[in-house]
N, C-alpha and C positions, 0 to 999 in steps of 0.2 A: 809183824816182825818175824826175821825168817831166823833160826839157832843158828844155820849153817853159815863159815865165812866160802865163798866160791873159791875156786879153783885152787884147792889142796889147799890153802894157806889154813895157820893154824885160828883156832875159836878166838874171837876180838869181841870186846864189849865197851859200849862207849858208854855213859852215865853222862847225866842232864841233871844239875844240882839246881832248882832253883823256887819258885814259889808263885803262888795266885798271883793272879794281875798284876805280876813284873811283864811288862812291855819287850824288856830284855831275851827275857824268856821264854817270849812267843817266840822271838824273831829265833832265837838260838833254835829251841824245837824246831821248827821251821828247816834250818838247814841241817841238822843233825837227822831227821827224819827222810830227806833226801838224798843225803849221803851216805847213808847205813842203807837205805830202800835200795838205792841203786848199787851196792857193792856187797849185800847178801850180810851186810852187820849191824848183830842184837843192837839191841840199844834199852835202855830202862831211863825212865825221870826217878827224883826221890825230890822230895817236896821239904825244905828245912824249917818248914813250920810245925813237921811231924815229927823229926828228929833234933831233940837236945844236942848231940855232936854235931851235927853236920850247921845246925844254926850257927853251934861256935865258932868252928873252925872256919865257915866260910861266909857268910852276912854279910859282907861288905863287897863279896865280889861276883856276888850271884849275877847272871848265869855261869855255872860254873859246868865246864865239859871235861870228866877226867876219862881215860882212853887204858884199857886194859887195868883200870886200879890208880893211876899216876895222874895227878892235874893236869889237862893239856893247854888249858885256855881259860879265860874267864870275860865277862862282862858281851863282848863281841866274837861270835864263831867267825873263823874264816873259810869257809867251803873248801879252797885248796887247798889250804894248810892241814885239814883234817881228812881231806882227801889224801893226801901225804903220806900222812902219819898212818892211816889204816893200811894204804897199800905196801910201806916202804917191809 
């Protein structure tokens, strides 16, 4: 994972909220890991089987992809759309 976003743009961080053998959650890592790879942006998992908050708040909708701190998405990433969002 590289800290830097390219070309001047300012520091982005994507989060991947999700947990063990959710199916969902491959698939979502899967393209988050792609599109932060290829666009030079951080990205971190948190696992909501380790965190009492995060279980509450979001259990029902894991994978959950929040983009700078803010929810972007949940259940299904969509590649472009978080291609989007990182670049707009």
């Amino acid at each position: 994972m590289r800290s830097i976003f390219r070309r001047g743009r300012a520091e982005r961080v994507v989060t991947l909220i999700g947990k063990p053998g959710c199916h969902l959650c491959e698939d979502a890592q899967g393209v988050v890991e792609k599109v932060c790879g290829e666009l030079g942006v951080r990205w971190e998992k948190k696992d909501i089987t380790e965190d009492a908050e995060l279980h509450r708040e979001y259990w029902e909708q894991i994978p959950v992809v929040l983009v700078d701190g803010a929810q972007h998405t949940f259940w299904r990433v969509d590649e472009g759309r978080l291609r989007r969002a990182l670049t707009a």
